[in-house]
C-alpha positions as MATLAB code, in Angstrom:
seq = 'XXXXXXXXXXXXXXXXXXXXXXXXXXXXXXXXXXXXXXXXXXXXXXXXXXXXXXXXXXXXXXXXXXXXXXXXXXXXXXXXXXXXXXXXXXXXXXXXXXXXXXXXXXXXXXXXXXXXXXXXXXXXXXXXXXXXXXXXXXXXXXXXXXXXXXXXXXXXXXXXXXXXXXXXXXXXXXXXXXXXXXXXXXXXXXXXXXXXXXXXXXXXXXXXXXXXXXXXXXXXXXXXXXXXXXXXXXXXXXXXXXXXXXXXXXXXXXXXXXXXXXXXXXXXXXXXXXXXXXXXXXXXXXXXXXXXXXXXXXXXXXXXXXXXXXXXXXXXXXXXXXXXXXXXXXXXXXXXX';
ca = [
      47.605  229.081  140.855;
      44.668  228.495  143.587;
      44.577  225.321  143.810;
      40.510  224.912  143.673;
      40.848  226.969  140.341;
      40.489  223.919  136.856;
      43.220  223.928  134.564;
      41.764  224.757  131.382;
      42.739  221.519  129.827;
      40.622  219.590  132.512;
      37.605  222.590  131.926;
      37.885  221.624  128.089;
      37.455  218.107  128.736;
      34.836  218.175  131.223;
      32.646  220.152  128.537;
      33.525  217.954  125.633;
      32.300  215.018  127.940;
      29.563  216.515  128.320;
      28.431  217.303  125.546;
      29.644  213.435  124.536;
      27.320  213.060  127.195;
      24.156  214.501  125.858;
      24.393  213.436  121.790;
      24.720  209.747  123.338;
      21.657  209.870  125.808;
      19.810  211.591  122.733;
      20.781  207.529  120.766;
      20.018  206.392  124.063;
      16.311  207.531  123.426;
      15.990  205.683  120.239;
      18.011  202.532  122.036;
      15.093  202.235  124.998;
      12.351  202.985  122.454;
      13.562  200.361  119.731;
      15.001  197.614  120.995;
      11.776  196.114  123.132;
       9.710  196.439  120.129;
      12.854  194.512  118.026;
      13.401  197.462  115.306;
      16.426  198.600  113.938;
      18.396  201.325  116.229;
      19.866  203.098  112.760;
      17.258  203.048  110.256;
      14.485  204.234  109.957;
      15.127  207.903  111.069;
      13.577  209.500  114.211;
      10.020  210.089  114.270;
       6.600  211.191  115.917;
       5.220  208.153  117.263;
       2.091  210.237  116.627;
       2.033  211.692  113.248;
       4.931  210.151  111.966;
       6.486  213.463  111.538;
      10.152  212.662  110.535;
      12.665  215.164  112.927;
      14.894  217.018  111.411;
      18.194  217.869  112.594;
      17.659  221.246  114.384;
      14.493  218.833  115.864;
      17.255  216.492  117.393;
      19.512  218.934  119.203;
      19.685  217.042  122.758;
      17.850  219.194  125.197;
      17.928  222.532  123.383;
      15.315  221.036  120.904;
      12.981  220.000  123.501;
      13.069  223.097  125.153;
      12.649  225.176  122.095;
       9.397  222.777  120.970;
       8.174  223.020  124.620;
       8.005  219.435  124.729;
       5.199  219.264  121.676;
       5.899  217.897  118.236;
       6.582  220.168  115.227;
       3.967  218.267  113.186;
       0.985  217.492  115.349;
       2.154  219.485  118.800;
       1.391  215.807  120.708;
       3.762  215.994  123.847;
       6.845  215.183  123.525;
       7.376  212.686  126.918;
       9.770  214.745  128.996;
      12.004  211.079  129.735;
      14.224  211.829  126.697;
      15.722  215.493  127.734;
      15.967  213.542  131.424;
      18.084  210.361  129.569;
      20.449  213.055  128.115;
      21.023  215.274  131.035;
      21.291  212.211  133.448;
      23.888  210.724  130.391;
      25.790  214.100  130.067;
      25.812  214.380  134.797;
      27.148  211.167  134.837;
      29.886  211.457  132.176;
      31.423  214.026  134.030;
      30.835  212.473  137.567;
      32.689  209.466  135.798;
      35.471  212.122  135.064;
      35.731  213.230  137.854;
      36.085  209.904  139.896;
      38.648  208.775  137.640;
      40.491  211.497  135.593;
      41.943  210.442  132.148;
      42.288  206.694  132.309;
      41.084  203.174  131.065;
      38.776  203.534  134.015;
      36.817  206.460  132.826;
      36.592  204.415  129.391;
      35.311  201.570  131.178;
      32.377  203.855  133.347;
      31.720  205.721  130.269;
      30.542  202.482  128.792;
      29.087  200.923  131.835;
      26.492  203.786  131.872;
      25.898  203.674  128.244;
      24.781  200.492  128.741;
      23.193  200.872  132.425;
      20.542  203.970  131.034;
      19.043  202.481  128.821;
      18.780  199.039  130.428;
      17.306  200.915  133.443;
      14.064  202.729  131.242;
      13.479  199.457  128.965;
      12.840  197.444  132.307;
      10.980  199.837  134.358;
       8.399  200.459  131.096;
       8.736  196.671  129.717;
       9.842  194.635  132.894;
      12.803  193.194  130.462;
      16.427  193.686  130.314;
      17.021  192.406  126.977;
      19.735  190.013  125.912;
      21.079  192.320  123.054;
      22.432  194.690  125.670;
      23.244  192.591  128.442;
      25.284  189.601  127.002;
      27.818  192.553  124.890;
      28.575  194.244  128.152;
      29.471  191.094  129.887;
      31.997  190.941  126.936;
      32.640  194.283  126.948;
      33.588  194.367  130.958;
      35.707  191.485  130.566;
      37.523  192.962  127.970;
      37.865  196.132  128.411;
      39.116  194.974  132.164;
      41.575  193.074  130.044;
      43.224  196.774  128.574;
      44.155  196.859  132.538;
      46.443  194.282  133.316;
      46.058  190.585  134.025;
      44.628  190.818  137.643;
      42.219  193.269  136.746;
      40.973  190.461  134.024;
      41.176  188.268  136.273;
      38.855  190.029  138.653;
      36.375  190.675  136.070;
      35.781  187.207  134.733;
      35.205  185.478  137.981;
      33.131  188.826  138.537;
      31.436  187.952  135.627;
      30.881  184.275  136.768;
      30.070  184.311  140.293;
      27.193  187.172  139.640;
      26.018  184.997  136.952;
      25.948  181.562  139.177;
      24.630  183.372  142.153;
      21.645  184.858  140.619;
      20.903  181.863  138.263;
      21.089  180.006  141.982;
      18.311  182.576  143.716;
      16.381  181.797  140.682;
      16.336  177.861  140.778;
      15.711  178.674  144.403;
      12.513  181.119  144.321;
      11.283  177.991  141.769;
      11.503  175.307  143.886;
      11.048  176.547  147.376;
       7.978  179.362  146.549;
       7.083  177.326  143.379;
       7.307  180.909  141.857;
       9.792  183.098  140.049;
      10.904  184.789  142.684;
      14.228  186.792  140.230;
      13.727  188.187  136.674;
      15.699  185.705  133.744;
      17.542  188.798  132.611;
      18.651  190.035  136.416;
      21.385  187.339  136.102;
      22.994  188.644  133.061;
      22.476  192.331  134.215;
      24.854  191.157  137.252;
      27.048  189.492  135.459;
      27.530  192.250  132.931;
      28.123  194.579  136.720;
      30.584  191.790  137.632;
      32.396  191.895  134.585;
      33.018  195.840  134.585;
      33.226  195.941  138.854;
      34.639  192.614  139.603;
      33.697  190.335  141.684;
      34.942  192.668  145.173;
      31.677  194.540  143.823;
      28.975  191.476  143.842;
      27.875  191.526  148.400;
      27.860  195.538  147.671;
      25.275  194.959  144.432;
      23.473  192.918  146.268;
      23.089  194.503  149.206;
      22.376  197.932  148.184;
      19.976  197.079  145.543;
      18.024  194.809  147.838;
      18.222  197.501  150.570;
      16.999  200.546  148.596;
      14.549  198.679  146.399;
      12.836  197.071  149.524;
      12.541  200.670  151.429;
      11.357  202.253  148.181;
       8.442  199.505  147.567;
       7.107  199.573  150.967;
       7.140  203.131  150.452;
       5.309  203.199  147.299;
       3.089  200.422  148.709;
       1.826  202.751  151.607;
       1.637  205.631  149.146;
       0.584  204.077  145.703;
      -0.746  200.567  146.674;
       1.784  199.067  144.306;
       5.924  198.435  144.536;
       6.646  198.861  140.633;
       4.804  200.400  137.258;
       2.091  198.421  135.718;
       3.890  196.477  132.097;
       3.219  198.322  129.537;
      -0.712  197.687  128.421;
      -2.098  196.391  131.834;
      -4.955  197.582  132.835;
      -6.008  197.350  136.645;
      -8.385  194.721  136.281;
      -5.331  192.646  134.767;
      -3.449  192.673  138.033;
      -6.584  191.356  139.915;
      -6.327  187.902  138.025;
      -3.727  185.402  139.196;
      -1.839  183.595  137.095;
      -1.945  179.407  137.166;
       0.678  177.943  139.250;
       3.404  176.722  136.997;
       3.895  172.462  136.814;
       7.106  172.123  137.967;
       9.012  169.417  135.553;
      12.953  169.834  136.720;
      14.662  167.060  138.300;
      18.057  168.559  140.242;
      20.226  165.756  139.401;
      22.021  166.411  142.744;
      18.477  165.665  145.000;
      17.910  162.326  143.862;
      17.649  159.494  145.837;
      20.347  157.182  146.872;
      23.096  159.322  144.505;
      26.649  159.234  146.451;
      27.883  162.428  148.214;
      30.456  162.987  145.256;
      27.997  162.598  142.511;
      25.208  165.129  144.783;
      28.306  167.547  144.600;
      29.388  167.014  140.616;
      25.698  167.454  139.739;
      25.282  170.878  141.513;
      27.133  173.054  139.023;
      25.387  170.844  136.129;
      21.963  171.678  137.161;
      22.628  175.720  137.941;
      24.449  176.060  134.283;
      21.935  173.852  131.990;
      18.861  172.988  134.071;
      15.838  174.974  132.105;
      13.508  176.387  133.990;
      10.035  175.276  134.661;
       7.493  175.137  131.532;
       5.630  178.669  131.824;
       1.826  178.404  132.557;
      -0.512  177.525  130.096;
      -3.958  178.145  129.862;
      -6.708  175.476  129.001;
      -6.097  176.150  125.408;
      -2.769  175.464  125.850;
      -1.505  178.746  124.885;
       1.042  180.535  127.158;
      -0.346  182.853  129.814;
       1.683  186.220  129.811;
       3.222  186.998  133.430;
       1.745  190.353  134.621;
       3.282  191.964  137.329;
       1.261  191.716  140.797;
       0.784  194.935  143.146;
       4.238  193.809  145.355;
       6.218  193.136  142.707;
       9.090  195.724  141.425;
      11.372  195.297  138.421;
      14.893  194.661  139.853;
      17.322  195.621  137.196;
      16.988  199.557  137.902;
      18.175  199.162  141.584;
      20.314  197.157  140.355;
      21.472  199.419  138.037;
      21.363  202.187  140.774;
      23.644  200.242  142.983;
      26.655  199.511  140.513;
      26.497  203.353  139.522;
      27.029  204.094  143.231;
      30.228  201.713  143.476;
      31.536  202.985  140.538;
      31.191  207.106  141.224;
      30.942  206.327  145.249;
      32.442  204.111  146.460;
      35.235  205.499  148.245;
      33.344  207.694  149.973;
      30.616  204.962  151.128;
      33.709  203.526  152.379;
      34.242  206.484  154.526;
      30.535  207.622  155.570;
      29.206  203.815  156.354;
      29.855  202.362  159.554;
      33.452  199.830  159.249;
      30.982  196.691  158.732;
      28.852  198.099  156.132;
      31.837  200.070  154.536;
      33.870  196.524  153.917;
      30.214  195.279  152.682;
      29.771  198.208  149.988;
      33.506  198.765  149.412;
      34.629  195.291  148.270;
      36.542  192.350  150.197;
      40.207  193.994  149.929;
];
């Protein structure tokens, strides 16, 4: 048999996966369009925003539908925004590049699920600037477990994964407070790498970091020069919005490990304290005491897609960034071995 020929088996699979593929990114479309707004994902059924036109069945056929509509409404021919045949091709692509990097295995199960949960994450925070908690906190559980299926090192790898990424960010965070007296990191981008750690392990976390930071930073200035802003405007800002600047927030912590005259042991016992329960600072308030709602400035960029971006590239590239990137960068991206 030429060898570059599939088996048949393999050519079954690969279109059963993708198909898989497209029928979830289609409940991936009612996952990033729900769960900001805090509605049910099962009930009620799918409808025009619009008209409230209920779809039928034939109306919900993942990208066939959309095609055959031309991307208007049956009811009220509004557009139909073309981001939910792009969730469902991009889901059914990366089910099979998942395949393909790992065959049949409890690998593929664990990347099948890690992009389940990355799409949709990825859309909600580029539209709402949130990665919400109801996604987030069941991966981390779901990495960790799942890595569990795999052996005892492979758990092993994923919890601390799931706890450095976690400490690290929650660290930058406490940081961008205290030093720019600003939040300088998103309070879901923690959980988002934690959930990466859990599924990746912790060999993953410099790569994450690195390549997120990296790609996000060229493709801001770049948008910057082009667009005079990094990131989208939230949802409902206008541009007169960005102009205003929100109050400085009061800073009330007190880092148990920075007071004064505390022994060197205590300074070091009261470091972990502070980064686990320490709150944040009070958000701003205006004169009516009411809390002032963060809009994003022209530099700023949401930080969980390129996050996102980055674990998707360790887990379907990474052992050929090993190969193309120089030996330093390759160790960086690849994972401490």
């Amino acid at each position: 048999m030429d060898p570059e020929q599939i088996p048949f088996p393999t050519t079954l699979l690969a279109i059963w996966l993708f198909i898989l593929g497209l029928c979830v990114g289609s409940f991936l479309n009612v996952v990033i369009a729900r769960v900001p707004a805090g509605q049910s994902i099962v009930r009620p059924r799918s409808r025009c925003p619009k008209c409230g036109y209920t779809l039928t069945w034939y109306d919900n056929i993942p990208l066939v539908s959309w095609l055959v509509l031309r991307g208007r409404c049956r009811g009220c021919g509004a557009p139909i925004s073309p981001r939910y045949p792009l969730v469902e091709l991009a889901t059914g692509l990366l089910f099979l590049a998942c395949l393909r990097r790992f065959g049949v295995s409890w690998e593929l199960v664990s990347g099948l699920v890690l992009i389940t949960l990355l799409i949709p994450l990825t859309f909600i925070d580029l539209e709402h600037w949130i990665l919400p908690f109801s996604l987030t906190v069941p991966g981390i559980v779901l990495g960790v477990g799942l890595a569990g299926v795999q052996g005892a090192e492979a758990l092993r790898d994923a919890a601390v994964g799931a706890a450095v990424g976690f400490l690290v960010f929650r660290l930058m965070e406490y940081l961008g407070w205290t030093l720019l007296r600003k939040e300088a990191m998103g309070g879901g981008d923690k959980y988002l790498v934690a959930m990466l750690g859990g599924f990746l392990s912790w060999k993953s976390l410099l790569g994450i970091l690195f390549l997120s930071s990296f790609q996000g930073a060229v493709v801001g200035i770049l948008l910057i020069a082009l667009t005079g802003r990094a990131g989208p405007r939230a949802e409902g800002q206008g541009a007169a919005q960005e102009e205003q600047e929100a109050p400085e927030p009061e800073l009330t912590m007190t880092w148990e490990f920075l007071k004064p005259g505390l022994p060197w042991w205590r300074r070091l016992a009261g470091v972990p304290v502070c980064l686990l329960f320490q709150p944040i600072p009070d958000e701003p308030k205006d004169e009516a005491g009411q809390e002032v709602d963060w809009v994003p400035g022209k530099t700023n960029i949401p930080f969980g897609p390129w996050l996102a971006l980055a674990g998707l590239e360790i887990l379907l590239l990474g052992p050929w960034l090993t190969q193309v990137l120089p030996p330093n960068l390759a160790l960086l991206v690849g994972g401490v071995p």
